[in-house]
PANUTOR-806553 format. One record per residue: x, y, z of N, C-alpha, C in turn. Coordinates in Angstrom, 2 decimals, decimal comma. Layout:
N
[[X; Y; Z]; [X; Y; Z]; [X; Y; Z]];
...
This chain:
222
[[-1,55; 1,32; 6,41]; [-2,48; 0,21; 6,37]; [-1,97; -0,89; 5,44]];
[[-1,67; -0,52; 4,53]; [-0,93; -1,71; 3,12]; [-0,05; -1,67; 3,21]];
[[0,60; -2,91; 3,49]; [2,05; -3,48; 4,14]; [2,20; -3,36; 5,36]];
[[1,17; -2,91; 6,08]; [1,87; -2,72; 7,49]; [0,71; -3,75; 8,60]];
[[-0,86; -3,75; 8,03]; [-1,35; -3,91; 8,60]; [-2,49; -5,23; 7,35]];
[[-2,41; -4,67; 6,56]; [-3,07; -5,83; 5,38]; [-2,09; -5,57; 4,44]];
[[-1,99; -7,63; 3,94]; [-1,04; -7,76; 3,52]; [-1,75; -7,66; 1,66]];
[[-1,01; -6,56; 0,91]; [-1,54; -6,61; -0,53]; [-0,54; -7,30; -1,24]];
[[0,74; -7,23; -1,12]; [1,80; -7,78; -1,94]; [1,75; -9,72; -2,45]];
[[1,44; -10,46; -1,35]; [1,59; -11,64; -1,80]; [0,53; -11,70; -2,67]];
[[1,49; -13,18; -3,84]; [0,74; -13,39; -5,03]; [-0,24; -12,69; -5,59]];
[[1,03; -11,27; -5,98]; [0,97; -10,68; -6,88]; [1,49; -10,81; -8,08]];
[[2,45; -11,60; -8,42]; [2,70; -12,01; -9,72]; [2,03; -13,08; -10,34]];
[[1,26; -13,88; -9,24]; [0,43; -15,23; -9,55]; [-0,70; -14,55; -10,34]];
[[-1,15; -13,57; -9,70]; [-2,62; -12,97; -10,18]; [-2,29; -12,41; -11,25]];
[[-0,96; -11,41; -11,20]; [-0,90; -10,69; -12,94]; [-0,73; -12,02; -13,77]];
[[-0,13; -13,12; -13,71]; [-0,15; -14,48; -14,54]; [-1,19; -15,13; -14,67]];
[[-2,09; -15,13; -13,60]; [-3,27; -15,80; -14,04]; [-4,48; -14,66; -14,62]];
[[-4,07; -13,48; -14,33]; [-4,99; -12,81; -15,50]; [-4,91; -12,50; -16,96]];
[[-3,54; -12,70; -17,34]; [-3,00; -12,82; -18,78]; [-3,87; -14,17; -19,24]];
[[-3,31; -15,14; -18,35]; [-3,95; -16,50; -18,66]; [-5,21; -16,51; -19,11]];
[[-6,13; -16,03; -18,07]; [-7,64; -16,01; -18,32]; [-8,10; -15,40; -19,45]];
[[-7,84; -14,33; -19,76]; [-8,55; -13,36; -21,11]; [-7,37; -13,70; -22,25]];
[[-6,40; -14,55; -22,25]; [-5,65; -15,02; -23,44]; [-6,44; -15,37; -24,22]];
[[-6,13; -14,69; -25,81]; [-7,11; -15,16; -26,67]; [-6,72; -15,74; -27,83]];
[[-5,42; -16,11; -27,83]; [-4,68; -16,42; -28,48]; [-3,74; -16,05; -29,12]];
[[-3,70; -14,14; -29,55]; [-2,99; -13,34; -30,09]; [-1,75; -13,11; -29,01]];
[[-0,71; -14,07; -28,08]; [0,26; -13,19; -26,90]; [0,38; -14,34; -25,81]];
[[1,71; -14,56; -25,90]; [1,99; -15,74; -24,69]; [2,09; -15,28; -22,95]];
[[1,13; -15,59; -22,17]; [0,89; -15,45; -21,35]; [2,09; -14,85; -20,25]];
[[3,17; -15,58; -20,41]; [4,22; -15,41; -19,67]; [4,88; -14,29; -19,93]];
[[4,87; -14,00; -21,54]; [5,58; -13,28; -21,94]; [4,69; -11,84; -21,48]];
[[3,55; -11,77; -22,04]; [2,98; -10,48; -21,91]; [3,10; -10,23; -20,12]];
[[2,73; -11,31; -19,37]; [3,55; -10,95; -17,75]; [4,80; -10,32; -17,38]];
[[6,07; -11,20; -18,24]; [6,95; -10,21; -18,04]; [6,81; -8,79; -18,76]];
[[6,22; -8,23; -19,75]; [6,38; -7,33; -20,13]; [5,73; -6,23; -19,04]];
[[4,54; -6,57; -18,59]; [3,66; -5,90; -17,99]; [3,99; -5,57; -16,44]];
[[5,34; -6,42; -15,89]; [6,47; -6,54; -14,65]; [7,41; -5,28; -15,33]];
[[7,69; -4,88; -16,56]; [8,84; -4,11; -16,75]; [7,85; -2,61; -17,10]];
[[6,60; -2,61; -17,41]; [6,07; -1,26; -17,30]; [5,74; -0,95; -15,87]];
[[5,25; -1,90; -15,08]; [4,77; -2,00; -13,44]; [6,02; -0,94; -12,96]];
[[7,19; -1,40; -13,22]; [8,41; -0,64; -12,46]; [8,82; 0,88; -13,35]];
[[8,52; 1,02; -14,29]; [8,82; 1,64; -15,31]; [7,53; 3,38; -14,50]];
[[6,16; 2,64; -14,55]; [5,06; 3,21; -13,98]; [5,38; 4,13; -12,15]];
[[5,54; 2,76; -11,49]; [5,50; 3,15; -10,25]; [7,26; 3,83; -9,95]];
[[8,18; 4,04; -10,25]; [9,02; 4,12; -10,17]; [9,58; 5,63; -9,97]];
[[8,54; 6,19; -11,12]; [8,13; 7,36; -11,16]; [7,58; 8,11; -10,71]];
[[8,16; 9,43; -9,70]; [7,34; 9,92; -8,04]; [5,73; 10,89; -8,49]];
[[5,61; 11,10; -9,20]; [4,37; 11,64; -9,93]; [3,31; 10,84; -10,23]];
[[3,75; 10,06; -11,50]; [2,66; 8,65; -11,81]; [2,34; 8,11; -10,62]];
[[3,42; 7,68; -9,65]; [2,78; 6,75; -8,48]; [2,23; 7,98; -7,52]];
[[1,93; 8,66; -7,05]; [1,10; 10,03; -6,66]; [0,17; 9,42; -7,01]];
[[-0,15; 10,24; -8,78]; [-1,52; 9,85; -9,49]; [-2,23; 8,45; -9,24]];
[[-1,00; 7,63; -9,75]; [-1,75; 6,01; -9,93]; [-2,04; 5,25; -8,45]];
[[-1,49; 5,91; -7,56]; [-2,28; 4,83; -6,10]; [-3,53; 5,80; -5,72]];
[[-4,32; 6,85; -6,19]; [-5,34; 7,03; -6,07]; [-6,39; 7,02; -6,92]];
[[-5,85; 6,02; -8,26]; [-6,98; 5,17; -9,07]; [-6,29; 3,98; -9,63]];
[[-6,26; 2,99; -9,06]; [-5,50; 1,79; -9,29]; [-5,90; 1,10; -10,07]];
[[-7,09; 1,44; -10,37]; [-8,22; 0,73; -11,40]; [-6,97; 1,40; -12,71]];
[[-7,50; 3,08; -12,82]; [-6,53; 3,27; -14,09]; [-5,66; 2,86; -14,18]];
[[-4,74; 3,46; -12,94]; [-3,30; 2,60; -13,22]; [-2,85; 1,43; -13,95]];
[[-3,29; 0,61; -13,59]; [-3,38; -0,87; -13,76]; [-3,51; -0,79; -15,38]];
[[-4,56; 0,16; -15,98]; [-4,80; -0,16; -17,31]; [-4,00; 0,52; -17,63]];
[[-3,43; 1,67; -17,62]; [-2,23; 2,55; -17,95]; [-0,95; 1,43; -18,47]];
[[-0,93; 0,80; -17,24]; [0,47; -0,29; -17,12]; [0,30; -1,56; -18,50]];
[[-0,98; -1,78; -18,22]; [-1,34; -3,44; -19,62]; [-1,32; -2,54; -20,58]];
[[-1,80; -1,30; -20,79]; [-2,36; -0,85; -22,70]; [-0,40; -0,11; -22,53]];
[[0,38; 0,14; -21,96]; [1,76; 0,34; -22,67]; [2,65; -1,07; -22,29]];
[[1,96; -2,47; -21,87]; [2,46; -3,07; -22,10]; [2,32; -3,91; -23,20]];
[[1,21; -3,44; -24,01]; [0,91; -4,09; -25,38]; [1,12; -3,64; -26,05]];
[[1,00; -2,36; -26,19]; [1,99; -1,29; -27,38]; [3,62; -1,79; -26,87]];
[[3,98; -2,08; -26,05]; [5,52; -2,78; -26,23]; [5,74; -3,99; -26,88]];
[[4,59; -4,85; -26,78]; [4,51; -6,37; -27,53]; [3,94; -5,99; -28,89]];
[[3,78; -4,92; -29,51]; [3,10; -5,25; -30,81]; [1,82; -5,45; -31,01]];
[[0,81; -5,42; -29,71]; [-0,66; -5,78; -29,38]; [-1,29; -4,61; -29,50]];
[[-2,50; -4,48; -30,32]; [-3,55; -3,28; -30,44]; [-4,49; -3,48; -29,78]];
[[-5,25; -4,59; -29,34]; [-6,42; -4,54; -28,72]; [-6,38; -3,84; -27,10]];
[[-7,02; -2,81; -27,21]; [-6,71; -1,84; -26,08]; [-7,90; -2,19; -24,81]];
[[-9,00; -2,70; -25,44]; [-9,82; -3,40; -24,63]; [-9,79; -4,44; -23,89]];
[[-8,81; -5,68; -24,57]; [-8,26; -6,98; -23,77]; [-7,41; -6,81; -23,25]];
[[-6,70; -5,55; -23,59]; [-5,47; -4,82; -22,19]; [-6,40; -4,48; -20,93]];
[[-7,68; -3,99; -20,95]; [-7,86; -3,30; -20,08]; [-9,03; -4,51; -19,20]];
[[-9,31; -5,54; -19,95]; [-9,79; -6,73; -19,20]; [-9,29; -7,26; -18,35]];
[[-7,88; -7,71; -18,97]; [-6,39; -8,09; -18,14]; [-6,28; -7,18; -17,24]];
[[-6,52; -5,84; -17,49]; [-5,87; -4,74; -15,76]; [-7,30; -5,33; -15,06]];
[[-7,95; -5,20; -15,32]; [-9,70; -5,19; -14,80]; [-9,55; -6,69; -13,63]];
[[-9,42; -8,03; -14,72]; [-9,03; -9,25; -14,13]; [-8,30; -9,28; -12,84]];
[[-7,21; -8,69; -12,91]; [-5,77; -8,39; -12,46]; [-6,41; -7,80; -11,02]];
[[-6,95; -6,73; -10,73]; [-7,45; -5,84; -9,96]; [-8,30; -6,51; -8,90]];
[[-9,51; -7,33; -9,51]; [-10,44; -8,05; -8,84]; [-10,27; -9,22; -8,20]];
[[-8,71; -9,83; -9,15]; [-7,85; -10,99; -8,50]; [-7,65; -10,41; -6,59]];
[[-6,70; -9,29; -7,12]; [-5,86; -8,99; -5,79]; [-6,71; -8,04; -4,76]];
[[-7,82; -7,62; -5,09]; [-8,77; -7,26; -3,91]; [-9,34; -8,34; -3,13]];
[[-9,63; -9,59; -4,24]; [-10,39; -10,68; -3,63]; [-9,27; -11,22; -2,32]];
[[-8,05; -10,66; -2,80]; [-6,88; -11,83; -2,22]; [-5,75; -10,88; -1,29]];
[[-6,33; -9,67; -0,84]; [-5,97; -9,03; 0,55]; [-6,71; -9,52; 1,81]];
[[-5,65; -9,46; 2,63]; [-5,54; -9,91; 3,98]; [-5,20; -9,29; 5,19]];
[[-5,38; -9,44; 6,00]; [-4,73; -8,91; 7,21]; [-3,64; -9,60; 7,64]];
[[-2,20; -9,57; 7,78]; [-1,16; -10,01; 8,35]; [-1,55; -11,07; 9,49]];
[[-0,89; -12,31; 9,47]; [-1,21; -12,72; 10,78]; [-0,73; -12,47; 11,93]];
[[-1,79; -12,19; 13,16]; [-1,57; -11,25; 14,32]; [-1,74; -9,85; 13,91]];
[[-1,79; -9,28; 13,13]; [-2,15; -7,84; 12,99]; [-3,66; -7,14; 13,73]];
[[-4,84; -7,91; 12,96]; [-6,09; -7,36; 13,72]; [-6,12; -7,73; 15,26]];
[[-5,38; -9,00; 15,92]; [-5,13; -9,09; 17,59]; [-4,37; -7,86; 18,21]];
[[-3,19; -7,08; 17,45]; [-2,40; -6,64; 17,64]; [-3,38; -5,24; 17,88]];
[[-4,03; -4,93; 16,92]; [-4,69; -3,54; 17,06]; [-5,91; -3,54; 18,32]];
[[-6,06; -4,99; 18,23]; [-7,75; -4,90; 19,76]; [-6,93; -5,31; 20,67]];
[[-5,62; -5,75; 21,10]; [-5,07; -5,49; 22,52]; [-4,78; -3,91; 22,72]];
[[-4,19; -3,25; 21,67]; [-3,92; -1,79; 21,87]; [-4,62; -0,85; 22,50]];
[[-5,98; -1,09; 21,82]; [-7,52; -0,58; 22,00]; [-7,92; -0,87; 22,99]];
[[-7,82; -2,28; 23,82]; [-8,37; -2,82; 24,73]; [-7,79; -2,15; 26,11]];
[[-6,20; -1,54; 25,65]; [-4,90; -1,17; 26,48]; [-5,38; 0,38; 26,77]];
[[-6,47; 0,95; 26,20]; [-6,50; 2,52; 26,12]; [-5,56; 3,50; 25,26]];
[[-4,77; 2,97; 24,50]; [-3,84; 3,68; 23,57]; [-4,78; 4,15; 22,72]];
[[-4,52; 5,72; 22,43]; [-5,21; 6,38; 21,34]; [-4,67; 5,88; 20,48]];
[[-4,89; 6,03; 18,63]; [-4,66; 5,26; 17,82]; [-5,36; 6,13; 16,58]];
[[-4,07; 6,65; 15,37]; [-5,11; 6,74; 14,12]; [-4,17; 6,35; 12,84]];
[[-4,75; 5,87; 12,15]; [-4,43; 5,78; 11,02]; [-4,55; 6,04; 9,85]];
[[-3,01; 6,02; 8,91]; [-2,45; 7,34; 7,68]; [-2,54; 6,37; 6,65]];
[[-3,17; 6,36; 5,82]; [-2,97; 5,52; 4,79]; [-2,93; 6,30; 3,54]];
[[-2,44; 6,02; 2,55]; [-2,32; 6,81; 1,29]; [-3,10; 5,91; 0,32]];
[[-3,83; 6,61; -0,37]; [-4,08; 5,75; -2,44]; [-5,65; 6,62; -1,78]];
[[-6,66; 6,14; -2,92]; [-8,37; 6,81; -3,44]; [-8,81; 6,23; -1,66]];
[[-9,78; 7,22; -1,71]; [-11,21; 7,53; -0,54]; [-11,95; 5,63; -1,24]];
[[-12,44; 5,51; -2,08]; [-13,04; 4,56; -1,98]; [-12,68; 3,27; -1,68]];
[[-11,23; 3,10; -2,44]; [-10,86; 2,05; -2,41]; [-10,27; 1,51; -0,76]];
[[-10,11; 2,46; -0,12]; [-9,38; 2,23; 0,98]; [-10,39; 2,13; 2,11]];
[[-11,14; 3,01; 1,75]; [-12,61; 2,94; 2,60]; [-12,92; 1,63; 2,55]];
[[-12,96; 1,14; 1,38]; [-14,10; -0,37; 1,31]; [-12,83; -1,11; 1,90]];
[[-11,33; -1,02; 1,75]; [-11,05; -1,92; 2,99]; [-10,76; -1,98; 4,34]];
[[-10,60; -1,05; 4,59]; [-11,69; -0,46; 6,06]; [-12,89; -0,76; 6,58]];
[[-13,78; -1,17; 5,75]; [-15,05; -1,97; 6,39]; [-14,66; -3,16; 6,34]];
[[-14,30; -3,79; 4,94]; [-14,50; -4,80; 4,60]; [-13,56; -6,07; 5,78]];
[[-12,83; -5,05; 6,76]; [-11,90; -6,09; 7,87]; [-11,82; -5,31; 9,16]];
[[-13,28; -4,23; 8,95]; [-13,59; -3,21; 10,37]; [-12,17; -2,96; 11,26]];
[[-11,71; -1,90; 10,19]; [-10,45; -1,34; 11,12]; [-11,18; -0,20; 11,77]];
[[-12,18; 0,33; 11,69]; [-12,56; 1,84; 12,12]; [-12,64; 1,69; 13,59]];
[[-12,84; 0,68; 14,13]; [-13,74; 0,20; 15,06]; [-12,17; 0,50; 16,41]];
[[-10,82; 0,43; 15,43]; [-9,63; 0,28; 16,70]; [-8,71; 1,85; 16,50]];
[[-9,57; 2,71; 16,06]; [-9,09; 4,08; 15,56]; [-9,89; 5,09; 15,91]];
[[-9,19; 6,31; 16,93]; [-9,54; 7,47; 17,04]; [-9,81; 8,61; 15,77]];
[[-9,05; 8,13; 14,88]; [-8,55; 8,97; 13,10]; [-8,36; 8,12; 12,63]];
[[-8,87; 8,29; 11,37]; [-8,26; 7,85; 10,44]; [-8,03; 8,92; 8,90]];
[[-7,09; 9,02; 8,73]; [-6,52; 9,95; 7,63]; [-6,42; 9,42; 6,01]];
[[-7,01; 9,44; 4,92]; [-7,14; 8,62; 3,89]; [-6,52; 9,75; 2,79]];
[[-5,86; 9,74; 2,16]; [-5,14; 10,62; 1,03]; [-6,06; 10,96; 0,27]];
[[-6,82; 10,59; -0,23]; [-7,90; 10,57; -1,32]; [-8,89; 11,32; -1,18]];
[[-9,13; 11,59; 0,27]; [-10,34; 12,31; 1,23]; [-9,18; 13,76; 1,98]];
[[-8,50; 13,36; 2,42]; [-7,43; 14,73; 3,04]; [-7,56; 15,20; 2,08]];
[[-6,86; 15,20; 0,94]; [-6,29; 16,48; -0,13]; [-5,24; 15,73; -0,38]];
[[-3,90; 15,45; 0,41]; [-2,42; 15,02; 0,58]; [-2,25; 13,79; 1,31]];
[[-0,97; 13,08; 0,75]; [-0,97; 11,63; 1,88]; [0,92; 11,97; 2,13]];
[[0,94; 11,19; 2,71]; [2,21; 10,28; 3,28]; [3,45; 10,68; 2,05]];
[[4,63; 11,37; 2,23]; [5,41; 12,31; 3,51]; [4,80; 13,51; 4,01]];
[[3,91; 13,99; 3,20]; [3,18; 15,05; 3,39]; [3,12; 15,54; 5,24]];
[[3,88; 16,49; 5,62]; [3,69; 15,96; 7,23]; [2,76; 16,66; 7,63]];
[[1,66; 17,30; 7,02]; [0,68; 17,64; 7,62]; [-0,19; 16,84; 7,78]];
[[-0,26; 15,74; 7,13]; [-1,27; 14,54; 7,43]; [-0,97; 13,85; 9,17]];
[[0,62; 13,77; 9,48]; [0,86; 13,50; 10,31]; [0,42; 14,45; 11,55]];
[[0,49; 15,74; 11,46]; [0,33; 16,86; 12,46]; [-1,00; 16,55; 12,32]];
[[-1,94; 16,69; 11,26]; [-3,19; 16,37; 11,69]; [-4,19; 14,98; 12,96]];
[[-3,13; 13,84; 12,66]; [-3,67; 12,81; 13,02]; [-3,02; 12,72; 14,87]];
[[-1,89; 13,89; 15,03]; [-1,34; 13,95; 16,04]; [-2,09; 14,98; 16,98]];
[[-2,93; 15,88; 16,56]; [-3,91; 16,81; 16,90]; [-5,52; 16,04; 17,16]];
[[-5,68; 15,01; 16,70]; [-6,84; 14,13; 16,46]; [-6,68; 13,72; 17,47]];
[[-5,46; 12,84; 18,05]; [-5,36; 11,95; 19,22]; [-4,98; 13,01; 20,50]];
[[-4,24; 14,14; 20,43]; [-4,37; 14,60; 20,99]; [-2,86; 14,68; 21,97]];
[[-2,04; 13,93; 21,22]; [-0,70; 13,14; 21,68]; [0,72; 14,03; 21,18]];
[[1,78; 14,13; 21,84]; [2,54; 14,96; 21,38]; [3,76; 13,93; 20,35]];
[[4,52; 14,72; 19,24]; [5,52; 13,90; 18,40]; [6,24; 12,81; 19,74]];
[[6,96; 13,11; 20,45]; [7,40; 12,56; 21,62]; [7,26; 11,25; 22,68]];
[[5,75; 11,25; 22,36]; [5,05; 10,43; 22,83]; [4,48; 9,16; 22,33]];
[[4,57; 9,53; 20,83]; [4,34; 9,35; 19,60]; [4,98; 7,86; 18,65]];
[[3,99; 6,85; 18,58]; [5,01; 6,06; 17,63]; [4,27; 5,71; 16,43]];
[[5,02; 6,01; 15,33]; [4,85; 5,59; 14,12]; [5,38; 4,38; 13,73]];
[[4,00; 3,66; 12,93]; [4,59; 2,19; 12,60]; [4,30; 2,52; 11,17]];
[[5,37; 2,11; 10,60]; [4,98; 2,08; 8,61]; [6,54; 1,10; 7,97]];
[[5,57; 0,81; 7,14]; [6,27; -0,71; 5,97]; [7,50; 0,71; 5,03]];
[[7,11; 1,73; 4,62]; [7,67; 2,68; 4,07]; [8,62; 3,72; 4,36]];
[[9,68; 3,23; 4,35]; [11,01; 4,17; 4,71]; [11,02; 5,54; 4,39]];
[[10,52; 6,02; 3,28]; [10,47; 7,23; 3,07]; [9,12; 8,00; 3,27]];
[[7,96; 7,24; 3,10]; [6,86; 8,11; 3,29]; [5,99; 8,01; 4,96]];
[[6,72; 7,04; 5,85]; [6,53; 6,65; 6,54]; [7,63; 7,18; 7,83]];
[[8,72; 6,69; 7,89]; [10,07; 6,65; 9,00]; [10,40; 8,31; 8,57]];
[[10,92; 8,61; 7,81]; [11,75; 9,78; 7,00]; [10,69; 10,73; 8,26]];
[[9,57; 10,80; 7,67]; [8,55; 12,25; 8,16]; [8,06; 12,10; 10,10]];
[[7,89; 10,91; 9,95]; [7,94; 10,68; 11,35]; [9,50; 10,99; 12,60]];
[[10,38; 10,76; 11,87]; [11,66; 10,98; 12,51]; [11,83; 12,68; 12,27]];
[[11,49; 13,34; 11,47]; [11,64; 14,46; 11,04]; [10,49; 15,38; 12,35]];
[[9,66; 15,38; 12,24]; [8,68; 15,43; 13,07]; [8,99; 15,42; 14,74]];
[[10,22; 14,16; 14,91]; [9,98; 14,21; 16,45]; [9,59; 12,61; 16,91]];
[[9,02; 11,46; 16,61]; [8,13; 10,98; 16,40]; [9,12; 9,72; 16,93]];
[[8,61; 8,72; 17,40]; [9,44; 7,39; 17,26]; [9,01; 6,71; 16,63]];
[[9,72; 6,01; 15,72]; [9,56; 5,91; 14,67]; [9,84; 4,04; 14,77]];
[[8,96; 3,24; 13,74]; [9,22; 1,91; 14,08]; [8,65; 1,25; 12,38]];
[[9,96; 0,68; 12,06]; [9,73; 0,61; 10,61]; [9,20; -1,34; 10,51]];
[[8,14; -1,36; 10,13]; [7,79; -2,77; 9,59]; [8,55; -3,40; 8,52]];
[[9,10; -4,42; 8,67]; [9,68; -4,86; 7,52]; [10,19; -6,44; 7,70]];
[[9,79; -7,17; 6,53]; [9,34; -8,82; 6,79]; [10,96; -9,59; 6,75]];
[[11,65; -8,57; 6,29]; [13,07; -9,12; 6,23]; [13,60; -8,59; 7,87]];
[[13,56; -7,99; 7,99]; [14,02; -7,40; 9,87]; [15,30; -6,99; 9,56]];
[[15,79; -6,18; 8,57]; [17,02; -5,97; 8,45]; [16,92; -4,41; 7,69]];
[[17,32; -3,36; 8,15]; [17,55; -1,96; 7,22]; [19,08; -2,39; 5,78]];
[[18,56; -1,59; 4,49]; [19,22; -2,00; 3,65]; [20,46; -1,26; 4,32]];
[[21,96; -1,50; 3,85]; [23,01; -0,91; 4,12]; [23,37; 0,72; 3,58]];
[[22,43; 1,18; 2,53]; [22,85; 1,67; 1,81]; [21,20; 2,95; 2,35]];
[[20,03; 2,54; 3,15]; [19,43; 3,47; 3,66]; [19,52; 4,81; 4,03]];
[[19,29; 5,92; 3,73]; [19,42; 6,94; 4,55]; [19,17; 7,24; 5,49]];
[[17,38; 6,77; 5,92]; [16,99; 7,07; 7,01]; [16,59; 5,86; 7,76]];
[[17,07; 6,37; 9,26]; [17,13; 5,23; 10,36]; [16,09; 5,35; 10,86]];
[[15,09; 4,36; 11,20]; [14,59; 4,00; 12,36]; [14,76; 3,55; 13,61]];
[[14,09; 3,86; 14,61]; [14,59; 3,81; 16,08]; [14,32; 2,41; 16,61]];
[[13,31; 1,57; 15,45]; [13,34; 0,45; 15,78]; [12,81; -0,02; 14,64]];
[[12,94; -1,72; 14,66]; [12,56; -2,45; 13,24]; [11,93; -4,25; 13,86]];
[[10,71; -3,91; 13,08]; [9,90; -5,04; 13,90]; [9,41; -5,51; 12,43]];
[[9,50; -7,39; 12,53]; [8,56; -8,09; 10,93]; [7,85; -7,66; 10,63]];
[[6,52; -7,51; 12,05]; [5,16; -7,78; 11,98]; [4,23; -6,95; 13,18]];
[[3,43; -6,17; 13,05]; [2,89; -5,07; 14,39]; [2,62; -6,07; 15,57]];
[[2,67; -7,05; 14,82]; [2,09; -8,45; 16,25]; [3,31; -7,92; 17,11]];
[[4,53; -7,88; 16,76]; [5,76; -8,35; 17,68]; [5,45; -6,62; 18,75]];
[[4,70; -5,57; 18,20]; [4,72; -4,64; 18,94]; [4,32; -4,94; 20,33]];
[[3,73; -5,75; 20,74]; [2,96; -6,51; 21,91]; [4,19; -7,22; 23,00]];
């Protein structure tokens, strides 16, 4: 669903900058505490455990990332760290989207009779509320949420599950995901055809795993 189908990534550094900005209180230069809070972000997610934990409470996360990016600047106030994650958070919910052509892309599918479910990984709530909030339920036989399963994405029982839902064999089968490894890797493993989203349209050189095809945007699936 995120990256593939709503877009979360853009102006994301605008929002971590304009939330430093906003709750600046004078103690920490805006820019600076941004970059710092860019070098725990990677430091955080980088890590195959923390990012497990932290995409199924992003709320914490987020504060995890500002309160050790102020213990890196010399900053004690652990509360205006966690305003800034708070800020930060409510920025980039306000400011998800659906790709353009993505929601056309899913009601021709639907309209086409293609069964259809979708794997998304991070918390039951958060993903839920964007699931209403741009009525994807409405173009899905399944939908599989990490937070609510138990397990998400490589996990390939999430996949066998959602392939038992529709009722469809690996074979028959195409997987679309923004994520090379939790996405292409398990789907190709599986059986699956596999079709990797990606806004550059190019596999890095240095990839392990291939996809059978590589499309910008799910629009172009049409």
């Amino acid at each position: 669903m995120d990256g593939t189908i709503l877009d979360w990534q853009t102006g994301m550094e605008e929002s971590w900058l304009a939330a430093c900005e906003a709750q600046c209180d004078g103690s920490f230069a805006p820019s600076a505490l941004h970059e710092a809070i860019r070098a725990r972000r990677t430091w955080f997610w980088d890590d195959a455990e923390q990012a497990r934990t932290g995409r199924l409470d992003l709320d914490a996360a987020n504060r995890e990332i500002v309160r050790r990016a102020f213990a890196d600047a010399g900053l004690r106030h652990l509360d205006l760290a966690d305003r800034i994650a708070d800020d930060y958070r409510a920025r980039r919910t306000a400011a998800i989207a659906p790709y353009p052509g993505a929601i056309e892309a899913l009601a021709a599918f639907r309209s086409r009779g293609v069964p259809m479910a979708l794997i998304t990984n991070g918390g039951a709530e958060s993903q839920r509320r964007s699931i209403e909030r741009f009525g994807l339920a409405r173009y899905f036989d399944c939908i599989v949420i990490e937070g609510e399963f138990g397990c998400g994405k490589p996990d390939e029982r999430v996949f066998r599950h959602a392939l038992a839902a529709v009722d469809c064999a690996p074979a028959a089968t195409w997987m679309v995901g923004d994520n090379l490894e939790a996405d292409i890797a398990p789907a190709v493993a599986l059986g699956m055809h596999a079709v990797w989203v990606d806004g550059g349209g190019a596999l890095p050189a240095a990839a392990a795993m291939r996809p059978h095809r590589i499309v910008r945007s799910i629009a172009e699936l049409l």
